[in-house]
C-alpha positions as CSV (number, residue, x, y, z in Angstrom):
1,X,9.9,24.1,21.4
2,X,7.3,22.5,18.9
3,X,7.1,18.7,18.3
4,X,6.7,17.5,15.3
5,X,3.6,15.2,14.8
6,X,3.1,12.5,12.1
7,X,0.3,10.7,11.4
8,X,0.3,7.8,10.0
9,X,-2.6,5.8,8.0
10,X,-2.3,2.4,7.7
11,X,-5.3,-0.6,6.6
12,X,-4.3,-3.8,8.3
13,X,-7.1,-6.8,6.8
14,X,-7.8,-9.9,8.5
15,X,-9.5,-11.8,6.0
16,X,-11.9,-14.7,6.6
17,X,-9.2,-17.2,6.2
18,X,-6.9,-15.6,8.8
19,X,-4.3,-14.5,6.6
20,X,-3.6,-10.6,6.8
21,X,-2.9,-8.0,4.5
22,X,-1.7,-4.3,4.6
23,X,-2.8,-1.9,3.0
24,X,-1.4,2.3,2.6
25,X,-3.9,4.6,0.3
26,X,-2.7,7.3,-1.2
27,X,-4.4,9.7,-4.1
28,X,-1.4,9.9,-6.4
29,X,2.5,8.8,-6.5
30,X,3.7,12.0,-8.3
31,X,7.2,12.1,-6.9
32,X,9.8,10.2,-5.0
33,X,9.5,12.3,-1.4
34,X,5.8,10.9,-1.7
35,X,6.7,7.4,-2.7
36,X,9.0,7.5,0.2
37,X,6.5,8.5,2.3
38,X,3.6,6.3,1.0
39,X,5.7,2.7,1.2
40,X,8.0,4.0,4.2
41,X,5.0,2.9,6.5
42,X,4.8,-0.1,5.3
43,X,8.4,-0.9,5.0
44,X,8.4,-0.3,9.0
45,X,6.6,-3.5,9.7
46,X,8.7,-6.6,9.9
47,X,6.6,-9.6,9.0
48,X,6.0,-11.5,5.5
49,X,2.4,-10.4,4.8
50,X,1.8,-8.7,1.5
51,X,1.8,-5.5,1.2
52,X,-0.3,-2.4,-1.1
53,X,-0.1,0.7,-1.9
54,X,-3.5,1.4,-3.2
55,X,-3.6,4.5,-5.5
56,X,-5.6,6.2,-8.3
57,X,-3.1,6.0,-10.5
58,X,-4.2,3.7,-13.4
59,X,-0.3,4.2,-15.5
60,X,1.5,3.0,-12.3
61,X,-0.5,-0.1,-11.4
62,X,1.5,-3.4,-10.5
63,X,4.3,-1.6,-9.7
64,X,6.3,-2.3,-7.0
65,X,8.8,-0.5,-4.6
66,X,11.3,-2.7,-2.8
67,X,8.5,-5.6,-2.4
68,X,5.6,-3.6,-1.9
69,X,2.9,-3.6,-4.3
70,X,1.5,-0.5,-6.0
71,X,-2.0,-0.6,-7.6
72,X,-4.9,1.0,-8.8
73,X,-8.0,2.0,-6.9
74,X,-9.8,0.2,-9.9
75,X,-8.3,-2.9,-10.2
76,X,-7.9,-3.6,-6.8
77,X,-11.5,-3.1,-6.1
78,X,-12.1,-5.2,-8.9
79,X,-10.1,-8.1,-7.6
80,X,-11.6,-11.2,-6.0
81,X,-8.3,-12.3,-4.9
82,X,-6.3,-9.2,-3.2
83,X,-3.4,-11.3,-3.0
84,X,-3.3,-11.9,-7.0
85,X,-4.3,-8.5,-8.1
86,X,-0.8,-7.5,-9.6
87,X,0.8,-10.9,-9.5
């Protein structure tokens, strides 16, 4: 009998001001199993924070996927104010 293991990665930011962020990064969105998979994590946790998926896919940034935010690598790195980036 073999168990299945899933590994999860998950970026959960505590900013100076005390207000936190999550973040999921993932290379490319290319189909919906992987969007699934990419925002499922994030769509586990039950509080109001905002949420990102941080990609490096420049076509699909400020997107989003039931509330969650999808963005580029780029702009998001670029941003002084996460929570504005795709607003």
């Amino acid at each position: 009998m073999s168990e299945r293991v899933v590994i999860k990665k998950l970026i959960s930011l505590l900013p100076k001001d005390d207000h936190k962020i999550y973040i999921q990064v993932a290379y490319m969105l290319p189909d919906d199993a992987t969007v699934r998979r990419e925002f499922g994590n994030l769509l586990e946790i039950a509080d109001n924070y905002p949420k990102y998926v941080v990609t490096m896919d420049e076509m699909q940034s400020g997107g989003n996927y039931k509330g969650i935010k999808q963005i580029s690598l780029r702009n998001f790195l670029l941003a002084e104010d996460k929570e504005k980036t795709v607003n």
